[in-house]
DRENFINU-800048 format. One record per residue (C-alpha): residue in one letter; x, y, z. Coordinates in steps of 0.2 Angstrom, whole numbers, padded with zeros to 4 digits, always signed. Layout:
N
aXYZ...
END
This chain:
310
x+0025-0041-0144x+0030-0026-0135x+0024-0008-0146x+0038+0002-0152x+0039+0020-0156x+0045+0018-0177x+0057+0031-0184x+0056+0028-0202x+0071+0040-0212x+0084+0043-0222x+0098+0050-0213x+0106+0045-0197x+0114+0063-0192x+0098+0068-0190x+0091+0057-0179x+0103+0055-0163x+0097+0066-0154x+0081+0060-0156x+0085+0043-0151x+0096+0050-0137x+0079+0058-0131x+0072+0042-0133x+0084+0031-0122x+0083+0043-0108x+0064+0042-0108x+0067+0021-0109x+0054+0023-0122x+0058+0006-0134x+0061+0012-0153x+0066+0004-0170x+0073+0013-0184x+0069+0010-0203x+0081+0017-0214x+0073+0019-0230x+0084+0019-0244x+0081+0004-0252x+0070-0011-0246x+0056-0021-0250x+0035-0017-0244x+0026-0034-0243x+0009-0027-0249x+0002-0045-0243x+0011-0042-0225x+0002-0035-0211x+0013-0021-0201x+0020-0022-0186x+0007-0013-0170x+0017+0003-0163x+0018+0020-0168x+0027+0027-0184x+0038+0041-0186x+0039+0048-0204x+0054+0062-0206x+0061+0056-0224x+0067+0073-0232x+0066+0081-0249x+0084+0083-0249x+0088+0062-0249x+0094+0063-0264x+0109+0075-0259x+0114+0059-0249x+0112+0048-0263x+0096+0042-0256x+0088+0045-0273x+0070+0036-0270x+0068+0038-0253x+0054+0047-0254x+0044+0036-0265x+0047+0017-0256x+0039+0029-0241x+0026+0034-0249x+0023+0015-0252x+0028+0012-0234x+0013+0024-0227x+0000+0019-0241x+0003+0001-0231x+0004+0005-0216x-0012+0018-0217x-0023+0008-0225x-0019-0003-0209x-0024+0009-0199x-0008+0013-0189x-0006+0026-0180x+0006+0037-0192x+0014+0055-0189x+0019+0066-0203x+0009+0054-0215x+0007+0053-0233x-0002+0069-0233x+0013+0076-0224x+0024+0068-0236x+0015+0076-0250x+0020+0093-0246x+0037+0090-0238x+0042+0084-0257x+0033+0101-0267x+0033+0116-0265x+0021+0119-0275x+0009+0108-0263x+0013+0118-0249x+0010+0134-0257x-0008+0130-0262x-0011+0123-0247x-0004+0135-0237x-0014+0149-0246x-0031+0139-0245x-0029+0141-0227x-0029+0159-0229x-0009+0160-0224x+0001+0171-0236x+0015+0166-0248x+0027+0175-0259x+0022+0177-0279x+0029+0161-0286x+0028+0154-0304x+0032+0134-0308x+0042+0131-0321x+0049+0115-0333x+0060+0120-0344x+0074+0134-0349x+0065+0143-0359x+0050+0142-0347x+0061+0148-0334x+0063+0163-0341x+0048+0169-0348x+0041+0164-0329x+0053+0178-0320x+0047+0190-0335x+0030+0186-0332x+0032+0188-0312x+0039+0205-0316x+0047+0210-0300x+0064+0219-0297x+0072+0206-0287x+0068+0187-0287x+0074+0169-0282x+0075+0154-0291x+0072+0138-0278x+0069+0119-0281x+0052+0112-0278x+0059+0099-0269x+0072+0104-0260x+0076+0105-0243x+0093+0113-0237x+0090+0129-0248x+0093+0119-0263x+0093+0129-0280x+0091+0147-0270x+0099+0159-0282x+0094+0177-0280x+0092+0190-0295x+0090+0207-0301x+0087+0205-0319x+0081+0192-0331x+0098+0196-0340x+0108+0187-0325x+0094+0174-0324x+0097+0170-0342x+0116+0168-0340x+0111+0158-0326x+0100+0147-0332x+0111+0143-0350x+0127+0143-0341x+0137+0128-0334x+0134+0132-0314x+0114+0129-0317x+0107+0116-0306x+0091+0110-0310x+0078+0103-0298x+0077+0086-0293x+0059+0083-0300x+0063+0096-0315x+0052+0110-0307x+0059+0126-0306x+0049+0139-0296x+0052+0159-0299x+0050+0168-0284x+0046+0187-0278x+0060+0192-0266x+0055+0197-0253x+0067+0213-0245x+0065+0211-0225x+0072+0227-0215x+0082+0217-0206x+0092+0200-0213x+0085+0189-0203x+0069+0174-0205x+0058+0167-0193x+0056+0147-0190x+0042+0142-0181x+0045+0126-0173x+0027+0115-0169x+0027+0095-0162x+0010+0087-0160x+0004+0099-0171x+0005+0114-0156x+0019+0127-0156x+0034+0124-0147x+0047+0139-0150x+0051+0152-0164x+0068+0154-0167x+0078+0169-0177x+0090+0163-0190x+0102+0176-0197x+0102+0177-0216x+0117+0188-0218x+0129+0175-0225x+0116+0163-0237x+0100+0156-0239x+0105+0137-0234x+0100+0139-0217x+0100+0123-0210x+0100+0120-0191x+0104+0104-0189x+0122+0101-0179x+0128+0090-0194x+0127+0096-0210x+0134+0089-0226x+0148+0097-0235x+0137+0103-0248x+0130+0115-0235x+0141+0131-0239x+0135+0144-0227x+0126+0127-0214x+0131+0135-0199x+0133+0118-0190x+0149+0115-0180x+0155+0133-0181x+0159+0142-0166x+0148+0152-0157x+0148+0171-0163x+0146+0188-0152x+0128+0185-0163x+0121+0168-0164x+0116+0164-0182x+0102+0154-0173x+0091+0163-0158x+0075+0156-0148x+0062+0171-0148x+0058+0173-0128x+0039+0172-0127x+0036+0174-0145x+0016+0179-0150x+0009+0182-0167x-0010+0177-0172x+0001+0168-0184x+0002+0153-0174x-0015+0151-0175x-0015+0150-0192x-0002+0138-0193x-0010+0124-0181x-0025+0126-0190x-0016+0123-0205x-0005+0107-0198x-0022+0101-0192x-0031+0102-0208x-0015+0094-0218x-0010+0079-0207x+0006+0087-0201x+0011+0083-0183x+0028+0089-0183x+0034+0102-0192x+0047+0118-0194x+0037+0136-0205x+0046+0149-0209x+0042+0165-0213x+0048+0183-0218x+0042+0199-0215x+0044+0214-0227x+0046+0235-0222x+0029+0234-0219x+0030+0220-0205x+0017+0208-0217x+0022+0189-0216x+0024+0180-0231x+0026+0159-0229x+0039+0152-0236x+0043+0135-0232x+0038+0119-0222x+0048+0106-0214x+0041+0091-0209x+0057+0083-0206x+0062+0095-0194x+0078+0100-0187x+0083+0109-0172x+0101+0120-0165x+0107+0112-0147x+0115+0130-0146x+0102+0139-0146x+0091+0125-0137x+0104+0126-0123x+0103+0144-0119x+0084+0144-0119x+0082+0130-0108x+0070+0123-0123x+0073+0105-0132x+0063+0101-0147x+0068+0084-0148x+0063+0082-0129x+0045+0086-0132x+0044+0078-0147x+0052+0059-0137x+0039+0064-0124x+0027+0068-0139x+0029+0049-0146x+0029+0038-0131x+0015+0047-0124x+0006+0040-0140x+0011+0022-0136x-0002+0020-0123
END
């Protein structure tokens, strides 16, 4: 039987151009859409390479328990011994922020202040206890900006948090965030395949925190700049020739934690230091953008895969 190249996932949108990549390249695929299904724990897996880009933001898509039937899915396939990317390790951190904090921070990489919360009341005492003059609420797991709400008092928080537009985290952890006040509104994404660094790209904040890049968007993505038409000042920009001794840091990091493919972000404050935010292992990228730096992520990442076949 031939070896395929797997993608195992959850949403479709997300995954043409990818397969689009991979037709070009003849390289043969098959995708498992992992909403619901069935492991065979007695079965033995299919040779082949496997894919893993199931995001914390299934559920938004109805696609509740995605996340954990992969997780079973990777525990079989792993203990197999196929050859996996963005494995359960990768799934791990993908699903909590919390996990990616700590493990971001035992590689030396720095995040925001953050406190974990369950609970109203915990919620608040937690932005007292940070004691910081502007803060962020965020799901753990999340994906999409999901839960970001920014505040300048624990008085807002607390009408917030008791009133009827409060939307709690899918896993009931709510974290508590320092905000962090760059210059400039603007983030950096970090965009890595094989684990090596591909591009960074600009993404302007001016409008929201739901940032996501991906050409489709669902309707819940208020400010997803997806689709829109092209401003005198693209919302999403490839850095030219983009150098930081953070990159270093990263690969290390997505060496250390299983992670082959992935999207970091970071922000800098007035003082030019870089605080960690987030990591996408599902990762998305702009055509936009792509297009007028002559870059394709999803090219490298087809090339990536079938190079793995052999």
């Amino acid at each position: 039987m031939e070896k395929k190249i797997y993608i195992i996932h959850e949403n479709s949108e997300w995954t043409e151009h990818l397969i689009k990549r991979l037709n070009e390249l003849d390289l043969p695929y098959e995708e498992w859409f992992l909403n619901t299904g069935l492991v065979d724990l007695t079965s033995t897996p299919p040779e082949g390479v496997f894919y893993n880009r199931i995001s914390a933001s299934s559920h938004t898509r109805d696609h509740r328990y995605a996340p954990e039937l992969t997780e079973a899915v990777l525990a079989w396939l792993e203990r197999h011994g196929r050859k996996v990317f963005n494995g359960s390790r990768a799934l791990r951190l993908e699903v909590s922020k919390v996990n990616q904090y700590m493990a971001l921070n035992q590689a030396q990489i720095q995040t925001p202040k953050t406190i974990a919360a369950v609970g109203k009341e915990q919620i608040i005492q937690a932005a007292k206890k940070l004691n910081v003059p502007s803060f962020i609420t965020k799901h753990n797991r999340a994906g999409k900006g999901l839960g970001v709400q920014l505040f300048h008092s624990v008085d807002a928080l607390e009408e917030y948090v008791n009133g009827p537009s409060f939307d709690p985290s899918i896993d009931g952890i709510t974290l508590i965030q320092e905000y962090i006040q760059a210059p400039e509104p603007y983030i950096t994404r970090c965009e890595f395949v094989g684990g090596k660094f591909v591009y960074a790209v600009r993404v302007d904040t001016s409008e929201g925190f739901e940032l996501c890049p991906a050409d489709a968007c669902t309707i819940d993505d208020m400010f997803c700049p997806a689709g829109e038409e092209i401003e005198e000042k693209p919302k999403f920009e490839i850095i030219n020739d983009f150098e930081d001794p953070i990159i270093e840091k990263y690969e290390q990091f997505l060496q250390d934690n299983k992670i082959d493919v992935a999207g970091i972000e970071f922000i800098q404050n007035k003082d030019r230091e870089i605080f960690t935010y987030d990591v996408n292992t599902n990762t998305n990228y702009n055509s936009d953008a792509e297009a007028k730096a002559g870059k394709y992520g999803m090219l490298e990442l087809a090339k990536f895969l079938g190079g793995q076949l052999i």
